[in-house]
N, C-alpha and C positions, 0 to 999 in steps of 0.2 A: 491220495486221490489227485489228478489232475485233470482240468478241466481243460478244452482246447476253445478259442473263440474260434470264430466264424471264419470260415476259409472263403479267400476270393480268387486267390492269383497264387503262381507260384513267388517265392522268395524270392528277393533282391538283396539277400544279407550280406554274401562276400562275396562282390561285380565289381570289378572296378574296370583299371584303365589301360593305357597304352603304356610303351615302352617307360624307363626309369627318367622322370624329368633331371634337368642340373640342380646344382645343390638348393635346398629350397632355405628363402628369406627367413630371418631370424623370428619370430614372433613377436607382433607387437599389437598390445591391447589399449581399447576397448578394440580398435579396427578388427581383428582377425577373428574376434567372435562371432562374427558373421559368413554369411555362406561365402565358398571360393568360386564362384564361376569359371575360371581358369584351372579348379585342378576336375580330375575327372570321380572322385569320391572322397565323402568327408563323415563324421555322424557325430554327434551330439548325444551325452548317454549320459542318464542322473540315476544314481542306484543308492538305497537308503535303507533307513534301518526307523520305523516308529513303534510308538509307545500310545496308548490312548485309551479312554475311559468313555465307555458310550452312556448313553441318556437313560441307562437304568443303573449306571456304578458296574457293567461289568469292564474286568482291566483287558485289555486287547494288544497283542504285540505285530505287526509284520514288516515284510522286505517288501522294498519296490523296485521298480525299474522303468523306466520310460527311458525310450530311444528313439531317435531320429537318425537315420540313414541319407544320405545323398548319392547321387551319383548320374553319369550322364551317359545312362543305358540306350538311350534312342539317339546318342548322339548330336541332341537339340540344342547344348549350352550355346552359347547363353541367353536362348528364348527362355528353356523351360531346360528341367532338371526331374529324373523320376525320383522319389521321397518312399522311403518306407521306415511304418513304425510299428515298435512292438512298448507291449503294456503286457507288467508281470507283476501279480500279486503272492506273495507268500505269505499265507496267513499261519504263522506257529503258535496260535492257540488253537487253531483247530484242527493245522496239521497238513493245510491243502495247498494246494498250487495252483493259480491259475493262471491264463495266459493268451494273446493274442499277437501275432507278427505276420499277420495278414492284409495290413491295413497299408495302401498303397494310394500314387496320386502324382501324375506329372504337372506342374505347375512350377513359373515362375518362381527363383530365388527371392528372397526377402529378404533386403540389404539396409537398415535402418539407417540413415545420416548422424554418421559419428560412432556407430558401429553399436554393438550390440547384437542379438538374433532374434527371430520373431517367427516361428513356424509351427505351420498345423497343417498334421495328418492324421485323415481318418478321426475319431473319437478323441486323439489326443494333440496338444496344446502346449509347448514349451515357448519363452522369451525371458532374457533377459540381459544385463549390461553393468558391468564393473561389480558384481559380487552378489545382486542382488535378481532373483531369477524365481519366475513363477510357472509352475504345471497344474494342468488341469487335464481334467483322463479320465476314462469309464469305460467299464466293460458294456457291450449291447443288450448283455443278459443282465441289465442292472446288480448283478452277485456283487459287485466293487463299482460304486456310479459316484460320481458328482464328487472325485478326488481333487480337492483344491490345496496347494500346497505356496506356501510363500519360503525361499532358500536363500538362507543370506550369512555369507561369509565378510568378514572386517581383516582379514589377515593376507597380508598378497597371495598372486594366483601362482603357482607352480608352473615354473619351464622344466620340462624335464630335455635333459642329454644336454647339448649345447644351444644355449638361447633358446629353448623351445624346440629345438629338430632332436630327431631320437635315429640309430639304423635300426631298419627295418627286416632284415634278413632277407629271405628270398624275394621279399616285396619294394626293396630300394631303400627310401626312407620315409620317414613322415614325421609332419608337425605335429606339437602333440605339446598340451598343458592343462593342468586338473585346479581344480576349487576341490581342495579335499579337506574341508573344517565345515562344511555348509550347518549352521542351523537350518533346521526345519519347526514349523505351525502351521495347525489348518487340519480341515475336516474329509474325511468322506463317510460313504453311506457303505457300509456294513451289510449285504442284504435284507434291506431299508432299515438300516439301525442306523442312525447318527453317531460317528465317532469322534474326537476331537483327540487331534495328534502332536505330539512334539516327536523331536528324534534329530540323529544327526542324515548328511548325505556326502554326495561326493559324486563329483561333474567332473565324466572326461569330452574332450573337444580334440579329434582327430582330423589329419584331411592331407592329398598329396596325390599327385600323379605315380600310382605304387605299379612296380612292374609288375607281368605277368607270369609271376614265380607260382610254387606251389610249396605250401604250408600252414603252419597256423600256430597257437600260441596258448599257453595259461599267464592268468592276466590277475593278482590278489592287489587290491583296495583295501589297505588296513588302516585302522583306526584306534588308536591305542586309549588307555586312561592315563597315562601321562600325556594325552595332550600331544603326542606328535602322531604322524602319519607317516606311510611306507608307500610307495607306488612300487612295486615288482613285476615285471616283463617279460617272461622267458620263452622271446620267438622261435619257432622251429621249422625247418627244413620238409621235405616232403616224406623224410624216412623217420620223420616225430623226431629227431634228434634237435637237441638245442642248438642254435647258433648265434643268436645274441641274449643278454643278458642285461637288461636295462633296468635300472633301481635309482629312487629316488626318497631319502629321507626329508623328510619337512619338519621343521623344530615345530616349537609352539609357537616363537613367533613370525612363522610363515617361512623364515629363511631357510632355502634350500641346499644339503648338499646331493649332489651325484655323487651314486656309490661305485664303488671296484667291484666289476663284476666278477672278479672273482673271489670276491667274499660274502658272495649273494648264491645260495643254490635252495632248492625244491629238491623234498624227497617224496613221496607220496606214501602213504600209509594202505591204502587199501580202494577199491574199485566197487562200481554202481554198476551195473547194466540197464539201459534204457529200456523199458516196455513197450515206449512206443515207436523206437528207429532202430531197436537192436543194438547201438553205440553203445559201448563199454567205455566208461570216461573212469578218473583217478576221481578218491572220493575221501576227503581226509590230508592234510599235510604237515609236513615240519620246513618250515621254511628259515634257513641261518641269512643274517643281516650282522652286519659289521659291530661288536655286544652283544650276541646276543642270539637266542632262538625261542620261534614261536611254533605254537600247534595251532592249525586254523581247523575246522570240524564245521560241517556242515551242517544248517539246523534243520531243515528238511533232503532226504536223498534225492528226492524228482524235482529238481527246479528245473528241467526241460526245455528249449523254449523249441514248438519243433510246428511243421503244419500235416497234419493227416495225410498218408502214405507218401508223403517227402522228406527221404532222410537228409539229402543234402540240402544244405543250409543250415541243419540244427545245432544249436551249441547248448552249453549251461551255464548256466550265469545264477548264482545262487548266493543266500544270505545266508551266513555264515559266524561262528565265536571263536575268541580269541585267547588263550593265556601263554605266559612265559615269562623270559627272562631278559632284561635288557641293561646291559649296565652293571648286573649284581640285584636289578632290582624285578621283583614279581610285578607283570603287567599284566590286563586284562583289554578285554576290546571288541569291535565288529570288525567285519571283511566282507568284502563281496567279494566273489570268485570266479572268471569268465573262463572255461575252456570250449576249445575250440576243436572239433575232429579238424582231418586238414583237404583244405581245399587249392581250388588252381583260381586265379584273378584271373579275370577275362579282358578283355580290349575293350574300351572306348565303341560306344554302338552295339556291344555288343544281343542285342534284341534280335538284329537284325540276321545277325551269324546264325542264330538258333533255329529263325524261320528258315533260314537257306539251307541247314542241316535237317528240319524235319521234311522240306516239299526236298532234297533231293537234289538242291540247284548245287 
């Protein structure tokens, strides 16, 4: 079952900007974890996996997802920036999905002194600075309310590709670095149950002046029991064909390599069809890493995130398990898993193109 939140607006999930900026500056933090007023889209995305025991002893497991979107759809930088967020619960004890990527809101960048980021849209609530990052979230239909979560990694933050910039395939390039070890604690309400949760997470942070290519990507967040993580990338062109392949290994103790992308591939095992867009997405994978191959399986099929009779814009982003082989040795793990049908980035302003496309101007 999926449940859909409240619809206001259409999407703003993949707008972005003007032509391909020059090469973009290396990554450096705490600074960069705050909004970019200079590029024209960026989002902020925490996806996780808990564990929890509500106030009568029952055991409870789900996925989450909270995201922040940016970009400068009205062309207002650097007054104001339009924001959108989506909130996605996967409850796999009882088997449901729910969801909301409706929640929209132009307002001033929030740029903290000394950096860090501090943003709220709509119902939900992300900040944080050097590893240690708090959300707070809730559905309107209280089903999932009053999610307080405190995420905190001790191990450095991941640059992925060089110093932090990745290529981006039809889209240019972009900056890009994950916290993929996040402890998580903290509570939500259960439709009104009290749950108390631990679990792991995993924080990406994107943002760039991306051209107005057309394509899209599958995107696996792994998290192994040995202790190390995988970032795997594989952008694609407007005919779904792969054309970059970005991988990023993270030991246990945070040190990172980048992988050879050619010893990094996705096969897909088998296919979902959406009920509510029509979209046919891959559904199940084996994905080879440098030692080693995993099978990632989907733990509910509709992780959807989509908005009532708008198929463009909808993607799936779903919680996911993990086993294989790495090294010689049997692993186990979570994933989260973003695919994307494929889309075209639009221009910098572009609001204003659409209005002159429906009056006719």
């Amino acid at each position: 079952m999926v449940t859909i939140g409240a619809m206001c607006t259409p999407l703003l999930l993949l707008v972005a900007a003007p032509s391909a900026s020059a090469t973009m500056a290396p990554v450096s933090l705490p600074i960069d974890e705050a909004a970019h007023p200079d590029t024209t889209m960026e989002w902020w995305y925490f996806t996780g996996h808990l564990q929890g025991t509500d106030v009568f002893g029952k055991k409870h497991e789900y996925g989450f997802e909270v995201t922040h979107i940016r970009l400068d759809a009205l062309a207002t930088e650097p007054v104001a920036a339009a924001y959108n967020g989506h909130l996605a619960i996967s409850d796999i004890t009882r088997g449901t999905f729910t969801q909301n990527m409706s929640m929209v809101g132009l307002q001033p960048d929030v740029v903290p002194s000394g950096g860090g980021f501090n943003n709220t849209v709509g119902t939900t609530h992300m900040d944080g600075k050097n590893g240690v990052n708090h959300l707070f979230a809730g559905f309107s239909d209280l089903s999932y309310s009053s999610i307080n979560l405190t995420l905190t990694q001790s191990t450095p933050t991941a640059l992925h590709g060089d110093a932090g910039v990745i290529p981006y395939g039809p889209f240019g390039e972009s900056a890009y670095y994950s916290q993929t070890n996040l402890k998580v604690k903290g509570t939500l309400w259960d439709h009104g149950v009290l749950v108390n949760v631990t679990g792991i997470a995993w924080q990406d942070h994107q943002w760039g002046d991306f051209a107005p290519g057309t394509g899209g990507w599958d995107w696996f967040a792994i998290q192994l029991s040995n202790n190390t993580q995988y970032m795997l990338y594989f952008i694609k062109d407007e005919n779904e064909q792969i054309v970059e392949t970005v991988g990023t290994l993270v030991k246990a103790d945070g040190s990172t390599v980048k992988l050879n992308p050619t010893q990094v591939s996705e096969t897909p095992l088998g296919t979902w069809t959406s009920p509510h867009t029509g979209y046919t997405y891959d559904s199940k994978w084996t994905v080879t890493v440098p030692g080693g191959t995993l099978t990632i399986t989907p733990k509910l099929l509709d992780q959807e995130l989509s908005i009532s009779g708008l198929s463009n814009g909808s993607y799936w982003e779903g919680a996911s398990s993990v086993t294989g082989t790495i090294n010689g040795q049997a692993v186990t793990g979570q994933s989260y898993v973003e695919l994307t049908p494929t889309y075209t980035m639009f221009q910098r302003g572009f609001v204003f193109d659409l209005i002159r496309d429906a009056l006719g101007l």
